[in-house]
C-alpha positions, 0 to 999 in steps of 0.5 A: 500500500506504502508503494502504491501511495508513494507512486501515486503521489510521485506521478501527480507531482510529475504531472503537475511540474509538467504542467507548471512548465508547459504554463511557463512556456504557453504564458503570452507576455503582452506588450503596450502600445508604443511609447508617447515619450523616447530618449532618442540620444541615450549618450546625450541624455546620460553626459546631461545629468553628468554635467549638473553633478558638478554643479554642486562643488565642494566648499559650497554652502548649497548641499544636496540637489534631486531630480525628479524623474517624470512630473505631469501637469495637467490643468494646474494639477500635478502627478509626480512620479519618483523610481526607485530600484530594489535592492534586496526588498528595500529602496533607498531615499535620501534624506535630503530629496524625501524632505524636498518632495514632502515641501514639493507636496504640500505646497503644491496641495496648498494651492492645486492638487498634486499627487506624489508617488515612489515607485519600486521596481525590480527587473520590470519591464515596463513595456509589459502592462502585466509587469508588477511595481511596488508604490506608495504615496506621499500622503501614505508617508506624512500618516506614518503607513510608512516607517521612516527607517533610516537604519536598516531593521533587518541588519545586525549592524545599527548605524544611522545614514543619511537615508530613509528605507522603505522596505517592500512589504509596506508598498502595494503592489500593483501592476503598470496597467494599474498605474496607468490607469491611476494616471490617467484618473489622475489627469481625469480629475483635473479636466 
């Protein structure tokens, strides 16, 4: 009986790795329309923000310095998108540029409406609408949704840098569709 129930459940795993496998090679990965927006000079755009890091020198007074990475107007309202890769299951956000999207933010609302979000992204593929990302947004983090880790809690070693870490598991995770469609809404409400 020993043999014929360890049988039984040797072919039913065979059966269901084949399966998994034969669902990994039929799965259609599915591409978006053509972009609205393309870097056509790669060199250029990369020696550009090259240039601006030496703006900023030492013995200066002037310290820090951000960019943002895609900012929308529509309609005197504003979506700010912030990307950030994982490393492990955590981003890192300075310091200095989380204080400035948090004044960014709030003056803005003071006079418009304005959405600020941080993106963590993996390997994603962003041509792929079913693609996942991790996202939080600014109001999430001025409630405390998100801890403000500036010492990494998962490591032995307790020394404060000059970053905030936002661990994975405190984001949503959403696919691009999704946040497609979040923008979109976004520019909706501003009609």
């Amino acid at each position: 009986m020993k043999n014929e129930a360890s049988d039984f459940i040797d072919t039913l795993y065979e059966q269901e790795s084949l399966s998994t496998e034969d669902y990994k090679i039929n799965q259609i990965v599915r591409k978006s329309p053509k972009p609205k927006y393309q870097i056509f000079d790669e060199e250029e755009f990369t020696r550009g923000r090259e240039v601006l890091g030496n703006l900023i020198v030492q013995g200066m007074r002037t310290s820090g310095g951000t960019d943002i990475d895609w900012l929308i107007e529509h309609n005197g309202g504003f979506v700010i998108l912030e990307f950030k890769g994982f490393h492990g299951d955590k981003i890192n956000i300075a310091k200095g540029q989380m204080i400035a999207y948090e004044k960014l933010h709030e003056k803005l609302n003071q006079s418009t409406k304005c959405y600020l979000y941080i993106i963590g992204y993996d390997d994603t593929d962003f041509s792929n609408p079913d693609s996942k990302i991790w996202i939080f947004e600014m109001n999430q983090w001025k409630i405390g949704a998100i801890p403000k880790n500036t010492s990494d809690i998962y490591e032995n070693v307790q020394s404060k840098q000059n970053k905030f870490i936002v661990y994975r598991e405190y984001m949503e995770e959403i696919s691009v569709e999704t946040l497609r469609k979040v923008i979109d809404s976004h520019w909706k409400e501003f009609e």
